[in-house]
N, C-alpha and C positions, 0 to 999 in steps of 0.2 A: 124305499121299503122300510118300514118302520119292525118293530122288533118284534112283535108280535106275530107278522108274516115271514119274517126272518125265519125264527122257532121253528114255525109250523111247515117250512119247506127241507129245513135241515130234520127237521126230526119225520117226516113223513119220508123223505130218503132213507133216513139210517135205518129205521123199522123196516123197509124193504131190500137196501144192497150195503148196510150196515155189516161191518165184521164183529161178528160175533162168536167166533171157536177159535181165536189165538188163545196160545197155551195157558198163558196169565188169567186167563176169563174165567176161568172153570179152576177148583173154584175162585172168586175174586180175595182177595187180603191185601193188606196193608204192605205186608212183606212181597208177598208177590208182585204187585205192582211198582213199587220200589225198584226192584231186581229189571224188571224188564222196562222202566225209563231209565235208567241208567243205560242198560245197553241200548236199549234204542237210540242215545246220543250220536249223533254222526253215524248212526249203522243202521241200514233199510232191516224191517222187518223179518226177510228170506232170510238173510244171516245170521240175523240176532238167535231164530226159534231152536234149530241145535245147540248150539251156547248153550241157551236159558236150561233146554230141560236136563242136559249137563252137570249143570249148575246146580238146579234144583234137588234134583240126585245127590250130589255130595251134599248143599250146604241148604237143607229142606225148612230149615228156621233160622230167624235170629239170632238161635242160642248155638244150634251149629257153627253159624259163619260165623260166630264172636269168639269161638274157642278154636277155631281153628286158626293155625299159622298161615301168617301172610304167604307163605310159599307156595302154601298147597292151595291159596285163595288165587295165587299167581297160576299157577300152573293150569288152571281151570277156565283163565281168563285169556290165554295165551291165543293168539291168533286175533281176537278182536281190538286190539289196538289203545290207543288213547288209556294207557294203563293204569294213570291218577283215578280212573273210574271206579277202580277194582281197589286202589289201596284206601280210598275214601268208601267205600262202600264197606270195608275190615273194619276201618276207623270207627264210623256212624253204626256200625251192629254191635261195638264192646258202648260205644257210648250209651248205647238205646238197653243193650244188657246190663251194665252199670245203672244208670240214671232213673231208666223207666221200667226197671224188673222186668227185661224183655221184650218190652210190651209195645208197636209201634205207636209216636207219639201222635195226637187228634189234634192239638194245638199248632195255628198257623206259625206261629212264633220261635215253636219249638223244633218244628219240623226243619223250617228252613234255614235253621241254626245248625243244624247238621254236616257233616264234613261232605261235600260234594253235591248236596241238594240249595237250589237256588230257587229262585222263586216260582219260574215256570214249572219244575219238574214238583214240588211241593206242590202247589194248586191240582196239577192231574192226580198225583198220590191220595190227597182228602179228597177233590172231587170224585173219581171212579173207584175211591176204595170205601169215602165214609158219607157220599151223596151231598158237601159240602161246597158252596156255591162259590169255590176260587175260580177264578179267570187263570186260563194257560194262553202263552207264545212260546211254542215252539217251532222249527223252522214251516213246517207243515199248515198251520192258522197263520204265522204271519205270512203266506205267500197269499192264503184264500185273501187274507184280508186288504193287503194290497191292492191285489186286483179288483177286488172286488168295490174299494173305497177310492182307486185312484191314487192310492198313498205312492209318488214316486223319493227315491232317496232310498241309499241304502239300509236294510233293515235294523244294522249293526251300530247307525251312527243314534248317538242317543237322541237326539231331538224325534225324528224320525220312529225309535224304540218307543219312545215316553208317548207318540201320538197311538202306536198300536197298542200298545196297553190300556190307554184311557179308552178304545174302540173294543177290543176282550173285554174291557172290563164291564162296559156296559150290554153287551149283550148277552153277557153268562145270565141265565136262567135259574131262577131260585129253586125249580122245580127238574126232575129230572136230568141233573146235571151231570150227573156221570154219565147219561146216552145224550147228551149234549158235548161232551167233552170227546168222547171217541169218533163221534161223528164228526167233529173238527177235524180232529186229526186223520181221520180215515177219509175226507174229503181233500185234504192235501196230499193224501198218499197215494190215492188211487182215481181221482179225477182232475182237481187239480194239481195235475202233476206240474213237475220242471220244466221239463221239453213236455212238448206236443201235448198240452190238456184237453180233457174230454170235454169239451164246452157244451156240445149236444145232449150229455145225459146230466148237467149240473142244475139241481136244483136253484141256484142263486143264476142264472144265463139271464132270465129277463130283465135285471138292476146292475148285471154286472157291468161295470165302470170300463174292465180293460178289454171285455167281447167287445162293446158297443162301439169301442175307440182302436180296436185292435193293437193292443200292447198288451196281449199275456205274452209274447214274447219278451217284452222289456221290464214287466213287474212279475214280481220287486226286482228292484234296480241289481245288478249285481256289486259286489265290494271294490273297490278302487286297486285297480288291480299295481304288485308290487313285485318288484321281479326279487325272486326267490335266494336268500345266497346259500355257496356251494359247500361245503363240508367236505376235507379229504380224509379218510382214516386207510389204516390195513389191522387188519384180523387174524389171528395168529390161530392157528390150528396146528396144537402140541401134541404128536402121537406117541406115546411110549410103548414098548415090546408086544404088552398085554390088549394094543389094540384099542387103548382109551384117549379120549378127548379133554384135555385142559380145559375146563371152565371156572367162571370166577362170577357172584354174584357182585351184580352194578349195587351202587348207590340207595339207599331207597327214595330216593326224590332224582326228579332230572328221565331223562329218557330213557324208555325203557327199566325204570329204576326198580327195584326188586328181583328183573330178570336175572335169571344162570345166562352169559354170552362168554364167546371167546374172547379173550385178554387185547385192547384194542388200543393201537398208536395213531402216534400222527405221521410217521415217515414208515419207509424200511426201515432206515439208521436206528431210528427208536426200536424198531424191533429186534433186530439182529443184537443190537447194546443187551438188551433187556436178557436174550439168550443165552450169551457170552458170562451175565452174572449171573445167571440163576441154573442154567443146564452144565453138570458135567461133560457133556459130550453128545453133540447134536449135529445134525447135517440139514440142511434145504433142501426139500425133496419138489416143490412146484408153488409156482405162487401163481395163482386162478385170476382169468378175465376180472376188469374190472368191472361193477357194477352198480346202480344208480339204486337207492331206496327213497322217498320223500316222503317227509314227514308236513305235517301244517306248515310250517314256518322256515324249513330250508331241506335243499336238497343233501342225500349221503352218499357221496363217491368212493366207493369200497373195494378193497380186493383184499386178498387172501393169504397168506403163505401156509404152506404145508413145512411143517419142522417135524423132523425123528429125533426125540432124546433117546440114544443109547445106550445110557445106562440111567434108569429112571428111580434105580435106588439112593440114588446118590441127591437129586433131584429136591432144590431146597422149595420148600411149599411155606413163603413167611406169611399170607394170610392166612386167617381162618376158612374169608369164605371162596375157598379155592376147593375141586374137587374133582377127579377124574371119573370124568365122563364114560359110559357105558353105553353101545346100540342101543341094549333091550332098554334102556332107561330116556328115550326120548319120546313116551308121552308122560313120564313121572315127573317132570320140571321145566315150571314156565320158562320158556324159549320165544326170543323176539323172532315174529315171521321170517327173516333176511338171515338168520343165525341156525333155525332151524330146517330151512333151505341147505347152507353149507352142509351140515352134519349129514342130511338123508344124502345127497348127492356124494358126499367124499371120505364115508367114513367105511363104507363097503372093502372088504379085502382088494378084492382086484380095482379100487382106486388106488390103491397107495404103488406110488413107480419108488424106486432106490436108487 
């Protein structure tokens, strides 16, 4: 199939079972689309679309999200995961508010110079915001493409990468590229799926490589699989009189980094020590099932203890960013999923035993 008929089979679908009313569409921007490739990283569409209009709600420009504090950019981000999303996305709004008066940048150069935008996600941004003829791979084209070329080899290893970009590259269209560009995308999302692809309604089924050979099960190849290692931590959950929860802002890089979480060891020992220096007078009230969180790259074995400091005026607070915690205040700050969990489950009156 040469490119011409390519085109004209992909764009004669999208015109008919194209998505067209995702929230970003209407109207289209530079900023808007920004906003929702980002989330769309690692996160299907259904979940992203609360986020985004969330999102869009508090932080509705550039100049919004550049003046606002990373907390409140956190806290809005909360639940979606992969958090470096969110603190590059602060990042790239004061640089683009600094640098470009606001103004989302049109230069390829400039764009993908930006904190968190890489070359895939830059091409969809000018292609479907400014009609500019960049090639995207993102997970969604590189499976169409695969299959559709035969390309076997994980997508991730570079030989293998560098062969599907040179393959994006030549078939992005000078013309209509931004309904060339979704239609890629929306033809990984919703025919050529994962599991179980629609081979029946796909407009590329009569050239495709892995129908004719039956391997869309096996394209693209999956990643060389790597057994996971284990993380043990415990999670302190510090109640004082008033019914409030000890938290401490993490890190701002690293996991979960910007997050409010409860104050986190590697043992008991570590934690009971840490009690003994820092609480006048505390008891052990329950320490909760362990439980499993996994993240990309290792799994988190976690449990809990319940501590009463009893006299919480006494109660030495030597960071800053330490702050007791309130019920009504757990949609006011970004909270890692597994943290947020604890608190709705054990922070209720008739949780706490003595």
């Amino acid at each position: 199939m040469d490119n011409k008929t390519f085109h004209r089979q992909i764009f004669d679908w999208f015109d008919r079972h194209g998505r067209k009313d995702l929230p970003w569409q209407h109207p289209i921007s530079a900023y808007r689309v920004w906003i929702s490739e980002i989330m769309l990283q690692q996160t299907q569409v259904a979940t992203v679309i609360p986020y985004y209009q969330k999102f869009m709600h508090a932080f509705p420009d550039i100049k919004t999200l550049a003046q606002a504090s990373l907390d409140d950019v956190l806290t809005h981000w909360a639940g979606l995961g992969y958090y470096a999303r969110a603190r590059n996305l602060h990042k790239a709004a004061r640089v683009i508010q600094h640098q470009y008066n606001g103004v989302f940048p049109q230069a390829f150069e400039h764009v993908v110079a930006l904190p968190g935008i890489g070359r895939s996600t830059a091409g969809a941004i000018l292609s479907i915001a400014f009609g500019q003829p960049h090639a995207i791979l993102d997970g969604n084209v590189k499976r169409v493409l695969s299959r559709f070329y035969g390309i076997y080899g994980w997508p991730g290893d570079s030989k293998v990468s560098k062969e599907l970009w040179q393959i994006s590259e030549r078939l992005t269209p000078q013309q209509r590229t931004a309904d060339y560009t979704q239609a890629m995308m929306d033809m990984g999302a919703t025919v050529c799926t994962r599991r179980k692809p629609v081979c029946s309604v796909c407009p590329l089924q009569p050239d495709c490589y892995a129908f004719h050979h039956q391997e869309t099960e096996k394209l693209p190849s999956t990643r060389p699989r790597k057994a996971l290692p284990v993380k043990q931590s415990v999670f302190l959950c510090l109640k004082n009189n008033q019914n409030q929860i000890l938290l401490q802002q993490r890190p701002p890089v690293g996991i979960w980094g910007g997050l409010w979480s409860l104050p986190e060891f590697d043992d008991f020992s570590s934690l009971e020590y840490w009690c003994q220096l820092h609480c006048n007078d505390f008891s052990i009230i329950e320490q909760l099932p362990d439980k499993r969180h996994t993240f990309s790259h290792y799994h988190l074995d976690y449990s809990t203890v319940i501590v009463k400091e009893k006299n919480p005026k006494n109660f030495v607070m030597e960071q800053d960013n330490a702050v007791w915690y309130k019920n009504d205040a757990i949609h006011s700050l970004g909270l890692p999923a597994p943290i947020k969990r604890i608190l709705q489950e054990h922070t209720e009156e008739n949780q706490w035993r003595e």
